[in-house]
C-alpha positions in Angstrom: -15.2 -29.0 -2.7 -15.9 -28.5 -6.0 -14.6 -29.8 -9.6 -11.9 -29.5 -11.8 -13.7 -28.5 -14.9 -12.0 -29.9 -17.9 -10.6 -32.8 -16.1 -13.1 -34.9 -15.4 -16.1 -34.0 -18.0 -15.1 -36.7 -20.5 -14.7 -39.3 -17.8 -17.9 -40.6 -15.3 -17.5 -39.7 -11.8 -18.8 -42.3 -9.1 -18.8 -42.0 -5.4 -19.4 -44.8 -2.6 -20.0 -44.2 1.0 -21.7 -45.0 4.3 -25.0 -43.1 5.2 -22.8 -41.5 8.5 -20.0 -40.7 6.6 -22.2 -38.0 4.3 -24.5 -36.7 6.9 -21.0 -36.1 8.6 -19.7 -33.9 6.0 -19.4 -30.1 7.4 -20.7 -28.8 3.1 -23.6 -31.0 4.2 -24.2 -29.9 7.6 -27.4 -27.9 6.7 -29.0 -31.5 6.0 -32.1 -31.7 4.6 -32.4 -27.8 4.5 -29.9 -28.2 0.5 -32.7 -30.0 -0.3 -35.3 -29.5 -3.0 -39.4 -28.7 -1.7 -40.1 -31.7 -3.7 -37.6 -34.0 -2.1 -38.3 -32.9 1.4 -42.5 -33.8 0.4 -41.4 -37.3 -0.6 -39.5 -37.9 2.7 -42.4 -36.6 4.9 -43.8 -40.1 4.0 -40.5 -42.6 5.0 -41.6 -43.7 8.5 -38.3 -45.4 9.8 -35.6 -43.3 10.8 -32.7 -45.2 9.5 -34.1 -45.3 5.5 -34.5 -41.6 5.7 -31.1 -41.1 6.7 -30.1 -43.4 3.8 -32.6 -41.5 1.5 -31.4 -37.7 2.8 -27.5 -39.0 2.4 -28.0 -40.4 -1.0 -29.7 -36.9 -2.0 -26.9 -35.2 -0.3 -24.0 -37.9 -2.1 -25.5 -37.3 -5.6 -25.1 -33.1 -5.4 -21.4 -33.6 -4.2 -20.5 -35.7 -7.0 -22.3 -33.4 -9.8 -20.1 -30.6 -7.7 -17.5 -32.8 -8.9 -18.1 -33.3 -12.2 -19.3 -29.5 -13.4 -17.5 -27.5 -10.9 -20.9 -26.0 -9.4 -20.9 -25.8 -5.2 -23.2 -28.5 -3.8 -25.9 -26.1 -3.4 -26.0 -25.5 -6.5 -25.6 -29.3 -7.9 -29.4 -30.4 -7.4 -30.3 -32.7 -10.0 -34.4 -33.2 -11.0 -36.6 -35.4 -11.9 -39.4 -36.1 -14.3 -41.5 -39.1 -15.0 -41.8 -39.9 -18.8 -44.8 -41.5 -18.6 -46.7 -39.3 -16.6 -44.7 -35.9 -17.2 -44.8 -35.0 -13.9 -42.1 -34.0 -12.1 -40.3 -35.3 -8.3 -39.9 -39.0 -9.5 -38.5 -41.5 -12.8 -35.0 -40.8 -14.2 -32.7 -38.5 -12.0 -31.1 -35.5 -14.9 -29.7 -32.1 -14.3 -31.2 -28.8 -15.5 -29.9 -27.5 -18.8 -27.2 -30.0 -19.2 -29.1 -33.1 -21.2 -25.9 -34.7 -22.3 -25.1 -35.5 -18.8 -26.5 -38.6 -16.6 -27.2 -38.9 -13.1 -28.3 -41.8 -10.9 -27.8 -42.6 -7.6 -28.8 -45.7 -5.1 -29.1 -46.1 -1.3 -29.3 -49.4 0.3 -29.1 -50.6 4.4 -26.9 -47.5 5.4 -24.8 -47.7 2.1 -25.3 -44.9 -0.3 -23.0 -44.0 -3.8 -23.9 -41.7 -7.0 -22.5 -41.2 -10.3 -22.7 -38.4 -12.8 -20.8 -38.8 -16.1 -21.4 -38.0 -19.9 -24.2 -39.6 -21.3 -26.6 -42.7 -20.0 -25.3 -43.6 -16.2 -27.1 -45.9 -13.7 -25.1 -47.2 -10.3 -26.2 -49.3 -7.8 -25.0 -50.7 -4.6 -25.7 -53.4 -2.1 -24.8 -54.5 1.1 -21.8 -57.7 -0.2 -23.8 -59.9 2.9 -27.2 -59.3 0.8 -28.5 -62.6 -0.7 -31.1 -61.2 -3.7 -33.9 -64.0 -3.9 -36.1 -65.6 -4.1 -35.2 -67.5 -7.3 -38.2 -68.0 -9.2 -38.1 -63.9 -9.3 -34.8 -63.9 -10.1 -35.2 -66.1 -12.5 -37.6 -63.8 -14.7 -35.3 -60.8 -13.9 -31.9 -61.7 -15.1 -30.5 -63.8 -17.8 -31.2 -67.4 -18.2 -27.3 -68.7 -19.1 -26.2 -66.2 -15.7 -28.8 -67.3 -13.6 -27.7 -70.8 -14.3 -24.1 -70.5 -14.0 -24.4 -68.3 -10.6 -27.1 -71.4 -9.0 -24.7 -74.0 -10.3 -21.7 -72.7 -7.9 -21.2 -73.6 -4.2 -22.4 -70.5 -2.7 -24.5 -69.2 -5.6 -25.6 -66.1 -3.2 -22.4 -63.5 -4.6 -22.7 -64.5 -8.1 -26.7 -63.7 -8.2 -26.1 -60.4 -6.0 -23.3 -59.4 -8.4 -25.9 -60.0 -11.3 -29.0 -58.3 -9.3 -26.6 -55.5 -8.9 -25.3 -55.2 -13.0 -29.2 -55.6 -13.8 -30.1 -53.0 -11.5 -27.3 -49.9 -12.8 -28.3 -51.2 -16.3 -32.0 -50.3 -15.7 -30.5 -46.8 -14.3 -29.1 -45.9 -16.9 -31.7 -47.2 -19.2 -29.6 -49.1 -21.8 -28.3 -52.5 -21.7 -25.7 -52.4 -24.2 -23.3 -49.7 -21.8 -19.9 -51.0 -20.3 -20.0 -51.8 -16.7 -17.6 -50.9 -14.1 -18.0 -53.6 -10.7 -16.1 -53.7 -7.7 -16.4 -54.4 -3.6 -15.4 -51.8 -1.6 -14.5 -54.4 1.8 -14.1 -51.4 3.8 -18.1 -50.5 4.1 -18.9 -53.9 2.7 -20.4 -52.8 -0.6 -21.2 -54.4 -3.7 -21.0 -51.5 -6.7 -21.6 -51.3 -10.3 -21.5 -48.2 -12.7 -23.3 -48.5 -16.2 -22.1 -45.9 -18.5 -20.2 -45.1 -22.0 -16.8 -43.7 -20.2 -13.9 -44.9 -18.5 -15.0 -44.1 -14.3 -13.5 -42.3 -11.6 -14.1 -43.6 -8.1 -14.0 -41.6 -5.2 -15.0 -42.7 -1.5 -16.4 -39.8 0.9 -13.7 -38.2 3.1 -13.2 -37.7 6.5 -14.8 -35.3 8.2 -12.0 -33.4 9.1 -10.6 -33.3 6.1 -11.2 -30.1 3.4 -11.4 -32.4 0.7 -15.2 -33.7 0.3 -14.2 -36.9 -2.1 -11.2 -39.1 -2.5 -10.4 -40.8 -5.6 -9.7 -44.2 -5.4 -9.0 -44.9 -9.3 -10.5 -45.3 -12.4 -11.4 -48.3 -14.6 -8.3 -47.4 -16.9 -5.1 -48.4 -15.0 -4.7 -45.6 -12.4 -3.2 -46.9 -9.0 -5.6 -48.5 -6.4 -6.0 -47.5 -2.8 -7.0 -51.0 -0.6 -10.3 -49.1 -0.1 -11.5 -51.5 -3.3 -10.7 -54.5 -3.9 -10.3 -55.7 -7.0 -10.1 -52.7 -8.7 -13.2 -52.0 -10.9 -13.0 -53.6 -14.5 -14.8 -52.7 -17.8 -17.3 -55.6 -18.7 -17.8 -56.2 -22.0 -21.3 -54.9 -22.8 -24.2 -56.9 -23.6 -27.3 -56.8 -25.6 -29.4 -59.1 -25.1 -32.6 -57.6 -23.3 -32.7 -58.4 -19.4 -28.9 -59.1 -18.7 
C-alpha cells in the first residue's frame, strides 16, 4: 500500500501493532531481506529470538508508515540514521534521506511495535498498558516533580506513572518538549501510545493479513470517528515547557 500524497503530508501519520501482525504482512514477507546492511549488522548482536522479532517488525512498521505518508513503496521508505555526536551513521535520531522537514521515530516494546512519520519533530512510544515503569527513586529524577507526585498520590499510581514514562519518552524522540502530545490505549493489543509532534495525527492499526490494504485508520486527534480499536480516542495535550516533563 502506498500514500495518498497530498492528503496526509500536512497531518502526522502514526501506526500501532503487534510484532505478528507486521511480520504477517505479505509487502513484508521478504523480512529482514527490505532491510538496510546496517540494520541487519545491529541485529546480528540481539541474542533472544522474541526482541529481534520486535526489533525486525518495528523496522518493517516504520517503512510502511513513511509509504504512507510520501507515497514511496515500502522498499523504498527506508529511513537512516546518524548520531550527532559522533557523526556516524546506523544509530541516534531516525530521519529520511532528502526530506529534512520530515520526522520519523519509531518504538518496540514486549511484542508491541508502532511508528510515526509526520511534518516536523515526531517521537512515539509505546508500552505494554500491564507495564509498571519503576523503580521510583529513577523515576523520580526522570519525570516532573508536581506529576510524579500527583501519579504516587493515587490508589494504583502504576498507570498514571507509565502514562508519564510513556509522554517523557515520545518527547525525548522527538527531541522537543514543548510539542503537543497525542495519548491513547489501544485495549485490543493492550498498548499504552503517545505521539509527540506539531500536527493534528492520524492513527492507523496494521491490517489483516488477507486484506490488500496494509494500514487502517482508526482516527485522528481532530474529531474524525473512532473505531473501538482505541479507546478513548487520542487527545491533544496541551504542551509543556518546562525541561524533563
Amino acid at each position: 500500500m502506498t500514500g495518498t500524497p497530498g492528503r496526509t503530508r500536512d497531518t502526522a501519520v502514526a501506526v500501532v501493532a503487534t510484532t505478528r501482525e507486521v511480520l504477517a504482512r505479505p509487502e513484508l514477507r521478504e523480512g529482514e531481506g527490505l532491510l538496510a546492511p546496517w540494520e541487519r549488522r545491529r541485529l546480528a548482536g540481539i541474542r533472544l529470538p522474541s526482541r529481534r522479532d520486535d526489533v525486525v517488525a518495528s523496522r518493517l512498521l516504520v517503512r510502511l508508515c513513511v509509504a504512507r505518508f510520501t507515497g514511496l513503496p515500502p522498499a523504498e521508505s527506508t529511513p537512516a540514521q546518524l548520531c550527532p555526536d559522533c557523526g556516524r551513521h546506523g544509530h541516534g535520531r531516525p530521519y529520511l534521506p532528502g526530506r529534512p522537514g520530515v520526522g520519523v521515530s519509531l518504538s518496540h516494546a514486549d511484542g508491541l511495535v508502532a511508528a510515526a512519520v509526520g511534518p516536523g519533530p515526531v517521537g512515539i512510544d509505546v508500552e505494554p498498558s500491564t507495564r509498571r515503569p519503576g523503580p521510583p527513586r529513577i523515576l523520580r529524577r526522570l519525570l516532573s516533580e508536581t506529576e510524579f507526585a500527583e501519579a504516587v498520590a493515587q490508589p494504583d499510581p502504576g498507570p498514571a506513572l507509565l502514562r508519564l514514562w510513556v509522554r517523557r519518552e515520545a518527547r525525548l524522540k522527538a527531541g522537543r518538549d514543548d510539542l503537543r502530545l497525542v495519548e491513547w490505549t489501544d485495549r485490543d493489543r493492550a498498548a499504552v501510545v503517545t505521539v509527540a509532534g506539531t500536527t493534528a495525527t492520524t492513527i492507523f492499526t496494521v491490517a489483516t493479513a488477507a486484506s490488500p490494504e496494509a494500514l487502517s485508520p482508526t482516527g485522528t486527534d481532530s474529531g474524525a470517528p473512532w473505531s473501538p480499536t482505541a479507546s478513548p480516542p487520542p487527545t491533544p495535550t496541551a504542551p509543556r515547557t518546562r525541561p524533563g516533563v
